[in-house]
PAPAVEX-606554 format. One record per residue (C-alpha): residue number from 1; x, y, z. Coordinates in Angstrom, 3 decimals, padded with zeros to 6 digits. Layout:
N
  pos         X         Y         Z
  NUM         X         Y         Z
...
END
This chain:
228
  pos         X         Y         Z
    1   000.000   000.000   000.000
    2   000.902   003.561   000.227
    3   003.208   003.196   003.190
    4   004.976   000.618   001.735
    5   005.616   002.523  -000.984
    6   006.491   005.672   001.110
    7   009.126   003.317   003.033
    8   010.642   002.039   000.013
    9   010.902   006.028  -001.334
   10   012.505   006.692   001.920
   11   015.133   004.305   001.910
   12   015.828   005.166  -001.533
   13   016.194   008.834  -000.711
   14   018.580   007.923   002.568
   15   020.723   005.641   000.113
   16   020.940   008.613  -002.093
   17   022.118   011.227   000.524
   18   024.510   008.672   001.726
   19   026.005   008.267  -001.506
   20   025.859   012.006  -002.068
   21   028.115   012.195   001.462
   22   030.649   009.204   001.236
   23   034.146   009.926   001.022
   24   035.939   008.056  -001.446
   25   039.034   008.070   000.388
   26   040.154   008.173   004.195
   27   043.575   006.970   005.843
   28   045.708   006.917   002.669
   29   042.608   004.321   000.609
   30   040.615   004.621  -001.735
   31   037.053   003.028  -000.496
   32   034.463   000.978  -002.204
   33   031.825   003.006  -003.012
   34   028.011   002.184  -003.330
   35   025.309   003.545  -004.530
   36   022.950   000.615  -003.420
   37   024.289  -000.177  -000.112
   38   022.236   002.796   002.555
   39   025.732   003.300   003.907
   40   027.245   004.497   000.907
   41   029.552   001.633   001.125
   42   030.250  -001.893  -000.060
   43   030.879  -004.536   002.607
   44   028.957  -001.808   005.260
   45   026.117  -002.068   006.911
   46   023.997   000.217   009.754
   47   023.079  -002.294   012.909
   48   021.603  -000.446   016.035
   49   023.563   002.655   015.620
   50   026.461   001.238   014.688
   51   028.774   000.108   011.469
   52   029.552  -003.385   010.490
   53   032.095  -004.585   008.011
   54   031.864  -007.621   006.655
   55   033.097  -009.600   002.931
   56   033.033  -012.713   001.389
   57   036.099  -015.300   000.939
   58   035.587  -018.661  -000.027
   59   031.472  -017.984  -000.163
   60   030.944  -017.321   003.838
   61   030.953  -013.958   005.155
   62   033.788  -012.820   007.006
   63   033.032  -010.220   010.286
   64   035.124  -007.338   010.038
   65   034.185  -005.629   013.374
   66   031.991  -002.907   014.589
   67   032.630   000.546   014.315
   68   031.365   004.198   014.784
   69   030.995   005.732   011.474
   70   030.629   003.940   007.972
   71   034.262   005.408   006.966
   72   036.115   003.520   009.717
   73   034.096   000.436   008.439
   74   034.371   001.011   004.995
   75   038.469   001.773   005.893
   76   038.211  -002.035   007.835
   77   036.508  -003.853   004.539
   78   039.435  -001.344   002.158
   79   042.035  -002.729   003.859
   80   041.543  -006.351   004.043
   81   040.029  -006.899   000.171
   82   042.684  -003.907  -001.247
   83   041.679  -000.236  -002.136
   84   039.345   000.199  -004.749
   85   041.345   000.632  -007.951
   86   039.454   003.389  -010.419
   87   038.303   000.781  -013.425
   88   039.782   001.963  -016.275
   89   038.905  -001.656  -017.484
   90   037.050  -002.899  -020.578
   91   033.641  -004.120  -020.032
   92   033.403  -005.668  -022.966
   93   035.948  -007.721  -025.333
   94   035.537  -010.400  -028.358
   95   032.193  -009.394  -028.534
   96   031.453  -010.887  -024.569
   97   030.237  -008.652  -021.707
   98   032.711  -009.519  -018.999
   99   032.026  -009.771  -015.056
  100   033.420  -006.368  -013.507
  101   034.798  -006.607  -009.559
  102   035.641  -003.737  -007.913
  103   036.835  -006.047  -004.988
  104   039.552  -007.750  -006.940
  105   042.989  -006.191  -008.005
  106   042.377  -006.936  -011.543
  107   039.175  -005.468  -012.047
  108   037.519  -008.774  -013.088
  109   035.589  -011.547  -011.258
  110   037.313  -014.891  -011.316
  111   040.321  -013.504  -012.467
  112   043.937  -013.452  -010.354
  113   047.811  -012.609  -011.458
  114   050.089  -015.004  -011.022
  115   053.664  -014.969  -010.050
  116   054.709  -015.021  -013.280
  117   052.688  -011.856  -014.305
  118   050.281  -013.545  -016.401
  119   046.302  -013.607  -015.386
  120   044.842  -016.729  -014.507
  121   041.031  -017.426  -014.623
  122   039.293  -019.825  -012.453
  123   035.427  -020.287  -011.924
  124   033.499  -022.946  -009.729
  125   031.633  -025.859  -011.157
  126   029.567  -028.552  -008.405
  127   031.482  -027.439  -005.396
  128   035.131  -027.633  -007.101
  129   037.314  -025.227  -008.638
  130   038.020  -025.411  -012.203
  131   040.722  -024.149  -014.113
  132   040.287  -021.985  -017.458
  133   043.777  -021.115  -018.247
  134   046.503  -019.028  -018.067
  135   046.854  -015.472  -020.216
  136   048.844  -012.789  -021.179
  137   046.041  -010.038  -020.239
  138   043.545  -009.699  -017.668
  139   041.201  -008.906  -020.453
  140   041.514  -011.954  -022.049
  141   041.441  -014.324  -019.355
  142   037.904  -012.199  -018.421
  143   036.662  -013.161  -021.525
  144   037.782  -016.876  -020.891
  145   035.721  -016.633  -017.171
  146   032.797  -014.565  -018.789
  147   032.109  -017.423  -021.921
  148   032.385  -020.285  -019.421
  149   029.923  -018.829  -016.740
  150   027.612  -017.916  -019.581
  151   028.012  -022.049  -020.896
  152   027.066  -023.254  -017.702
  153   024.626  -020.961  -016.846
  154   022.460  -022.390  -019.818
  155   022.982  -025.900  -017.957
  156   021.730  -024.810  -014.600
  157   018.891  -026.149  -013.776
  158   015.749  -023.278  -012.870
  159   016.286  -022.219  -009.562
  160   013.604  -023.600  -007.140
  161   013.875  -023.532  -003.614
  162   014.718  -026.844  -001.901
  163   013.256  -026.370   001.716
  164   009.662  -024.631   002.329
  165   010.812  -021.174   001.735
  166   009.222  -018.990  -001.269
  167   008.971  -016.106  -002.940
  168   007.714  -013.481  -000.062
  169   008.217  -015.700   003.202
  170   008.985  -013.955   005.952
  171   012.421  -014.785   007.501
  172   015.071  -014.560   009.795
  173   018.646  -014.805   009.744
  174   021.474  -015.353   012.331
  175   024.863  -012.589   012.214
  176   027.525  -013.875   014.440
  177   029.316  -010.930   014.425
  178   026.057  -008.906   015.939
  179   024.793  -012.195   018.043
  180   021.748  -012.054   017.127
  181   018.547  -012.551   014.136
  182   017.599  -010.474   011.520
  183   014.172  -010.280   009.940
  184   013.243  -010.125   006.400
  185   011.406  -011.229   002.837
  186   012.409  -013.538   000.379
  187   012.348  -011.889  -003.248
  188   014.145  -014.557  -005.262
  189   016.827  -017.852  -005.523
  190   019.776  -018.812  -007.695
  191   022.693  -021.567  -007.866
  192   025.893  -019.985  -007.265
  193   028.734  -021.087  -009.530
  194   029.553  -023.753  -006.841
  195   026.050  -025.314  -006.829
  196   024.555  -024.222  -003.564
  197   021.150  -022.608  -003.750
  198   021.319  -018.810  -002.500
  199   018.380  -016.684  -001.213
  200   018.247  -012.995  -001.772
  201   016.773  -011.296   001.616
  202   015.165  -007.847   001.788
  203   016.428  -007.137   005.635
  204   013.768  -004.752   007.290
  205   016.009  -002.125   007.201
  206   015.888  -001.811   003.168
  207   019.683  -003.903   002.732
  208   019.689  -007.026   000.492
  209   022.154  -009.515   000.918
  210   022.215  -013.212  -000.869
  211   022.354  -015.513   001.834
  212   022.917  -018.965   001.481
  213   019.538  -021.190   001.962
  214   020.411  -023.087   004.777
  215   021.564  -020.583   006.703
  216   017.958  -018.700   006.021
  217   015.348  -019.788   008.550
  218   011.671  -018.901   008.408
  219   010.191  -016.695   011.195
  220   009.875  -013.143   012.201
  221   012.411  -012.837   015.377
  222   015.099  -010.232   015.138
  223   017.835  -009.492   017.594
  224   016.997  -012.062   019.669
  225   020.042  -013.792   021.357
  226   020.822  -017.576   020.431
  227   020.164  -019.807   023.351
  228   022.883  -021.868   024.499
END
């Protein structure tokens, strides 16, 4: 209805003004900017008053700590994933649109230098890592990454969720680094490249974050410490 709709304008409006207000650099970095994250920040987010930085290695989130302003979190997440390098990176090569990261050092997703200089690309197939090759550009090993993903992407099966969850349920899920629920929606699924089903959660407070489906749990509860 129309408060619903006044909510969602508001959040939009706060995301904008933090945007508007981020610095882009603090303590020598240069921070990961967002303009869909409320805090103006990538791997931020507001949790009773204060700042939490957290990223992803390996597919689990990783609990940065708790701060008081989104800069000192946003300085937290700069410094353990590397400053945000300005991409002055093709999007586009060989005719393929390629899979931009602003968290890795060579501007692509599933794309690392090696030792030797070269670029090596690497994407995740059934749980296991598989190799695509070694190049002389990042570019080109992109393109390698981007024509795989889009290969097996045509072999993944429609998502559908395995448990009872759907579309809409109302949900809750458990932060270790706050101790405690957060409540939510369900808006949609996918497979990640390594197989496992992900949910994408509307939190209450207007952030969405995929979340992995058994770590989603249906219910309303938020902040409510885990019983021993």
């Amino acid at each position: 209805g129309g408060s619903r709709e006044n909510a969602l304008q508001a959040a939009s409006a706060f995301a904008a003004s933090m945007q508007a207000i981020a610095a882009p650099e603090a303590e020598g970095l240069q921070l990961h900017l967002s303009s869909s994250n409320r805090t103006g920040y990538t791997g931020v987010r507001s949790r009773n008053g204060r700042f939490q930085a957290e990223h992803e290695q390996n597919g689990r989130k990783v609990y940065l700590g708790s701060f008081d302003t989104a800069v000192q979190a946003a300085v937290a997440y700069a410094r353990e994933v590397g400053e945000y390098q300005s991409p002055a990176v093709p999007r586009e090569a060989e005719g393929t649109r390629l899979y931009l990261s602003s968290s890795n050092r060579t501007g692509y997703r599933g794309v690392r230098k090696t030792d030797s200089g070269r670029f090596q690309a690497d994407t995740w197939q059934n749980g296991r890592k598989v190799y695509l090759g070694t190049f002389d550009t990042a570019v080109e090993a992109a393109v390698a990454y981007a024509r795989e993903d889009k290969t097996q992407s045509r072999k993944r099966p429609r998502c559908a969720f395995a448990g009872p969850l759907e579309t809409g349920s109302r949900v809750k899920v458990w932060w270790d680094g706050e101790g405690c629920y957060f409540a939510g929606e369900v808006r949609k699924c996918r497979h990640s490249p390594s197989g496992a089903t992900e949910v994408l959660v509307r939190y209450d407070d207007g952030e969405r974050h995929w979340e992995k489906e058994a770590a989603v749990e249906e219910g309303d509860e938020e902040c409510k410490e885990e019983e021993e």
